[in-house]
ZAKOLFI-553282 format. One line per 5 residues: number of its first residue (from 1); their letters; for each residue y, z, x of C-alpha. Coordinates in nm, 4 decimals, always signed. Layout:
NUM = A = Y:Z:X ~ ...
END
This chain:
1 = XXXXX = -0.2167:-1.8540:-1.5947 ~ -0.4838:-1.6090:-1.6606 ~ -0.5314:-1.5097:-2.0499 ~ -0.4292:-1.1492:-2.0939 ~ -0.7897:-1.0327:-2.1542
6 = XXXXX = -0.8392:-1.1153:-1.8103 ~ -0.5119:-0.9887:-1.6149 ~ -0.6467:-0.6365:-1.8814 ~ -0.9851:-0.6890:-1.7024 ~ -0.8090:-0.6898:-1.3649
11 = XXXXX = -0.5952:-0.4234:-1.4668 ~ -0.9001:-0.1771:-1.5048 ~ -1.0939:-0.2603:-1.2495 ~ -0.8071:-0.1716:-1.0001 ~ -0.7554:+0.1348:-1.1718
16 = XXXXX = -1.1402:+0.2044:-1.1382 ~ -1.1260:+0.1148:-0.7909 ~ -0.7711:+0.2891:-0.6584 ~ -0.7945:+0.5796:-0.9688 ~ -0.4878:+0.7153:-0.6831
21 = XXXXX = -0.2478:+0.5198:-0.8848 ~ -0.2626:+0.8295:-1.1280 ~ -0.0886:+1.0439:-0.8487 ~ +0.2331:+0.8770:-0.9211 ~ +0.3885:+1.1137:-1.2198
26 = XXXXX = +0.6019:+0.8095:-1.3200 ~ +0.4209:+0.5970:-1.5810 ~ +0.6880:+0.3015:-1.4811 ~ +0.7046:+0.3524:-1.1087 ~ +0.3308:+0.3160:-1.1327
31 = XXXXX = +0.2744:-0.0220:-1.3288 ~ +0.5285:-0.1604:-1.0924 ~ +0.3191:-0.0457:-0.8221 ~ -0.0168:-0.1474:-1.0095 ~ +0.1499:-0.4966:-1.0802
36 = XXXXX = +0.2413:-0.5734:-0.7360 ~ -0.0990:-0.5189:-0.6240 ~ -0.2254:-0.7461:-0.8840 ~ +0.0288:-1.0175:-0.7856 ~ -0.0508:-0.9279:-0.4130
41 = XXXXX = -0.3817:-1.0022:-0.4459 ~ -0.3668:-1.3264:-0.6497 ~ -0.1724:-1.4988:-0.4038 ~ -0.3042:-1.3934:-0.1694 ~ -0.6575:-1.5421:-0.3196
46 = XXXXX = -0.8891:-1.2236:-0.3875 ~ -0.9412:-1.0012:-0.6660 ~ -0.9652:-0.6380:-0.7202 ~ -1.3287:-0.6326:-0.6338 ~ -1.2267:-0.7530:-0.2587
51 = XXXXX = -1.0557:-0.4739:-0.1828 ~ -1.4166:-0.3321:-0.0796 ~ -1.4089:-0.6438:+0.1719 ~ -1.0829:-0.6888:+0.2795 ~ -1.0300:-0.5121:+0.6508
56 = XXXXX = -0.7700:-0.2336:+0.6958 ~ -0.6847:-0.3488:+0.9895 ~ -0.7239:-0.6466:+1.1895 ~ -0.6843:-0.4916:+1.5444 ~ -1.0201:-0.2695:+1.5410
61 = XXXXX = -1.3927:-0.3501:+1.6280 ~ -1.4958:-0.2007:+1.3637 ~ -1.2556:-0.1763:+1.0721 ~ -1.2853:+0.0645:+0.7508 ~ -1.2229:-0.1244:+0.3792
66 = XXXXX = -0.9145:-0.1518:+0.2983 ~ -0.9280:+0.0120:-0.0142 ~ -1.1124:+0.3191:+0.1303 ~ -0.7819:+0.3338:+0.3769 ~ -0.5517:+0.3194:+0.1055
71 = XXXXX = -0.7011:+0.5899:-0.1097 ~ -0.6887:+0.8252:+0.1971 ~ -0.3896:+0.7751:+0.3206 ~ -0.2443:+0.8066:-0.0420 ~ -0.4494:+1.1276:-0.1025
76 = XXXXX = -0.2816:+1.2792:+0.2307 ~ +0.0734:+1.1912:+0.1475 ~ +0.0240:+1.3619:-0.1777 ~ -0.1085:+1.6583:-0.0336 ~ +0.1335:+1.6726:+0.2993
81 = XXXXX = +0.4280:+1.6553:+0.0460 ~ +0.2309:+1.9541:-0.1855 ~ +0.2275:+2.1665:+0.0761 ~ +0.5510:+2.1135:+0.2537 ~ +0.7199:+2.2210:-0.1452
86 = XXXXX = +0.4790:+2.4819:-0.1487 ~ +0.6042:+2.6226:+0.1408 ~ +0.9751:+2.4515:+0.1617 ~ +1.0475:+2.3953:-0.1875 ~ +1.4070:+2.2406:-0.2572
91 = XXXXX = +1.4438:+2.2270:+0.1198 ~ +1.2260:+1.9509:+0.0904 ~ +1.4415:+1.6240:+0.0784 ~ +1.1566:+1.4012:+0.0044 ~ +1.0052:+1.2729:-0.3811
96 = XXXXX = +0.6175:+1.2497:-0.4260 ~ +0.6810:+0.9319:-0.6460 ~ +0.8301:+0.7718:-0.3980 ~ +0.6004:+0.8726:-0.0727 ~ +0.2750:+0.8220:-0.3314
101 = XXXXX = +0.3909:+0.4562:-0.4079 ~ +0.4955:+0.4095:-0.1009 ~ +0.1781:+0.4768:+0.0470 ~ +0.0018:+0.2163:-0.2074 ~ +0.2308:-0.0422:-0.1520
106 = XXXXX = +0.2769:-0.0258:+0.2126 ~ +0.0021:-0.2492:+0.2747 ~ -0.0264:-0.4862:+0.0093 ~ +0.1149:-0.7964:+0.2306 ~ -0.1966:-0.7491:+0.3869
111 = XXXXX = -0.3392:-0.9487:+0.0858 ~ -0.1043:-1.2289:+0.1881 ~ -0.1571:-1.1549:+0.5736 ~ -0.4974:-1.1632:+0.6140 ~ -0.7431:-1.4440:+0.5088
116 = XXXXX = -1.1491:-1.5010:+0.5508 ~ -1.2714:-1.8602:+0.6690 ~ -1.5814:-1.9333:+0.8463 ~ -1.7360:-1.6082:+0.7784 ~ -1.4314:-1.4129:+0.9930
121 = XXXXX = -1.1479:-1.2323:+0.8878 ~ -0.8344:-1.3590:+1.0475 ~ -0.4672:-1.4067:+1.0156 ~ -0.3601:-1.6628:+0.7501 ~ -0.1107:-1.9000:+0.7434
126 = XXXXX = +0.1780:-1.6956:+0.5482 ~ +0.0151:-1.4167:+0.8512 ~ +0.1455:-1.6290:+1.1364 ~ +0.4884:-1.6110:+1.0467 ~ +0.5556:-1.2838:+0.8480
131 = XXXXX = +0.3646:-0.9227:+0.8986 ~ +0.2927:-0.7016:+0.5967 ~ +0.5800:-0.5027:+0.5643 ~ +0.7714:-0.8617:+0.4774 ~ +0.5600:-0.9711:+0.2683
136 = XXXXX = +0.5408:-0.6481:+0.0501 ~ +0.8787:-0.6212:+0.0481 ~ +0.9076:-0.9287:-0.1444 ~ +0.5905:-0.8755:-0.3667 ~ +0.7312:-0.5059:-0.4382
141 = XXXXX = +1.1116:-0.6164:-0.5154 ~ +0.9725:-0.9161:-0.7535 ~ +0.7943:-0.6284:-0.9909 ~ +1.1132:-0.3797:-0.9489 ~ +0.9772:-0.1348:-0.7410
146 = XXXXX = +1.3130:+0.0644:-0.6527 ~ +1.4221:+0.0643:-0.3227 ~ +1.3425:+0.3719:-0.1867 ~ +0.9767:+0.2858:-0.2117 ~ +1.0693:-0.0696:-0.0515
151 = XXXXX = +1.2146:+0.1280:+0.2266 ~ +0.9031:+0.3007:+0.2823 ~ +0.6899:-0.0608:+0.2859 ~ +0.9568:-0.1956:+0.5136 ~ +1.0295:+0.0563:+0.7898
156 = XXXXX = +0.6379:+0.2319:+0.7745 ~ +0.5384:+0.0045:+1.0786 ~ +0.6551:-0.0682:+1.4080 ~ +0.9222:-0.2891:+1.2469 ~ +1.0738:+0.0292:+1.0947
161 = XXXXX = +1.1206:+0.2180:+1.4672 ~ +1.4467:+0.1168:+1.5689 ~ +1.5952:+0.2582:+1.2186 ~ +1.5974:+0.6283:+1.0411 ~ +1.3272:+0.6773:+0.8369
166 = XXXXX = +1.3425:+0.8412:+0.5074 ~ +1.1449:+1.1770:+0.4714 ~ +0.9050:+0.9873:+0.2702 ~ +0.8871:+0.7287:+0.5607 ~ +0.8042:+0.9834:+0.7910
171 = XXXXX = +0.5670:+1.1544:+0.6184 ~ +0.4207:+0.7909:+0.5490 ~ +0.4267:+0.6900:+0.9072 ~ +0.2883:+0.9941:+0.9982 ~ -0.0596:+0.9927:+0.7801
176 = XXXXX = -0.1091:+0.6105:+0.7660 ~ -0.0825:+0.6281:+1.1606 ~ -0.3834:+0.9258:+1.1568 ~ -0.5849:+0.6885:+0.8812 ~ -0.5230:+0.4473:+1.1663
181 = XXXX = -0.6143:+0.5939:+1.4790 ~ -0.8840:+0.7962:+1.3417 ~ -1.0621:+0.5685:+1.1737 ~ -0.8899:+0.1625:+1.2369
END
């Protein structure tokens, strides 16, 4: 078990490196979200600093970092859902907490997904059997992330297209699927 100096030290240096945790208002909702990343990361085997390593995606040639990915895609969810209340206000049946975690979170089974061996990223062997929005799920419930951001990490993939999305979902969907096809 790491001292509590060190799980501090971690603390920071995710902060440092994903300062778009600060877009979610909640002070709780975001720990939870902070904390699954931590625990996402630790068993999956890396730290904060491999973020900058780790591949967004495993199915391009030439793959942007994951945590670049991340902080993009959360940046446009917060801004999609600014200007849709700027412009719909109360019509707008979706919550920036829960779109902004959501966003963060969706991908964090990727740290359990995805492993590096022999100088190649590749599946690993929790990756054969279960994709990211599984494994989230379960690293997200664990640190009580409520269950509208769960449904975001769940149903944000092509797992989630046979069942209605939330508004946060879609909006979700929608940018992490531009991120994707953009950029891979």
């Amino acid at each position: 078990m790491p001292s509590s100096t060190a799980a501090s030290s971690e603390l920071e240096r995710l902060r440092q490196l994903v300062p778009e945790f600060q877009l979610i208002r909640s002070s709780e909702l975001r720990e939870k979200c902070e904390r699954t990343w931590l625990r996402a990361l630790k068993e999956g085997g890396f730290t904060p600093d491999d973020i900058q390593n780790i591949p967004n995606s495993l199915l391009t040639k030439d793959p942007v970092p994951f945590a670049v990915s991340k902080r993009a895609v959360a940046r446009m969810c917060a801004a999609m859902w600014d200007t849709l209340h700027e412009y719909y206000g109360e019509r707008l049946k979706a919550d920036r907490d829960t779109l902004v975690a959501g966003a963060l979170l969706a991908d964090a089974g990727k740290f359990l997904e995805y492993s590096y061996k022999d100088g190649k990223w590749g599946k690993s062997s929790v990756g054969k059997f279960l994709r990211h929005p599984f494994t989230g799920v379960a690293l997200a419930h664990a640190e009580g992330v409520p269950a509208p951001v769960l449904h975001v990490i769940a149903a944000h993939s092509k797992e989630g297209d046979p069942y209605p999305r939330t508004p946060e979902c879609i909006i979700f969907h929608h940018a992490d699927f531009t991120d994707f096809e953009l950029l891979g």
